[in-house]
N, C-alpha and C positions, 0 to 999 in steps of 0.2 A: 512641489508635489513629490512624493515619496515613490517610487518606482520597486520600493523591494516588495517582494512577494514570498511569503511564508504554504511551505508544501504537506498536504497529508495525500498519501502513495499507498498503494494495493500491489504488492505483488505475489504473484501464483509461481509457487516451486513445483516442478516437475518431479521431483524427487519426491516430494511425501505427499504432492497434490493435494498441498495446503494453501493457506491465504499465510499474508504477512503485512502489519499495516504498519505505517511508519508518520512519521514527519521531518524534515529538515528543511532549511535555508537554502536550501541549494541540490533543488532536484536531482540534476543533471550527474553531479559528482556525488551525490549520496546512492545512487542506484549502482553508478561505476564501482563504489565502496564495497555495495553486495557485490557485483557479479565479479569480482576479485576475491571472494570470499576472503575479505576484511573485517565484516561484521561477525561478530561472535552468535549472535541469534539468526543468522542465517546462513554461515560459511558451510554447515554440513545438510543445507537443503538446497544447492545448486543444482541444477539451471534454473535461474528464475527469469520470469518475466515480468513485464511493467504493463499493468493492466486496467489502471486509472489511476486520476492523482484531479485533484484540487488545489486552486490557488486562491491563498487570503491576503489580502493587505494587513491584516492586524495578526498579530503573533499570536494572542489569546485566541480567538476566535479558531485559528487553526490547532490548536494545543486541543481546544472545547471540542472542537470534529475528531480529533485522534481519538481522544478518548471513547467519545460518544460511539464511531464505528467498532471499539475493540468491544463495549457491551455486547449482551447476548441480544438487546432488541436490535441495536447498530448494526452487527454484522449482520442479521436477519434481511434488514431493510438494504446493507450493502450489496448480499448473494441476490435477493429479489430485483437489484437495479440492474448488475449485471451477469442476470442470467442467460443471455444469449451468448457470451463470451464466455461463461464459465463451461455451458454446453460445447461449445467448439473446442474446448480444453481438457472435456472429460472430467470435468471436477466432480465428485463423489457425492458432495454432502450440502446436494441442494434441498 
């Protein structure tokens, strides 16, 4: 049985009090990557936070959720899931 799990991640920058969505293999050190600002698409929206993430078994399948949430209906149905947590964040552009 295969144990890896493939990640799509939400995180809210304090700085532009934006979303940001991602994927990698490896949750844990891809989040440590932002908040080192190492990522080029996020190194000048620090502080961020880690505000939901999803795990797939299948590679595809998590690839087809990145995508799907970066849509205009995705991210619609992502603010709509978590609205209570974007309200305790202040986020704008519910």
């Amino acid at each position: 049985m295969n144990n890896k799990f493939f990640f799509v991640y939400v995180l809210f920058s304090f700085n532009d009090r934006k979303l940001y969505i991602g994927y990698s293999e490896n949750l844990e050190g891809r989040i440590s990557e932002h908040q080192k600002g190492r990522v080029k698409a996020t190194k000048d929206r620090l502080p961020l936070v880690l505000i939901h993430y999803e795990a797939f078994a299948d590679r595809h399948d998590a690839k087809a959720r990145e995508i799907f949430l970066k849509s205009g209906f995705g991210r619609s149905q992502l603010k709509k899931a978590l609205q209570n947590r974007l309200k305790q964040l202040n986020y704008k552009h519910l």
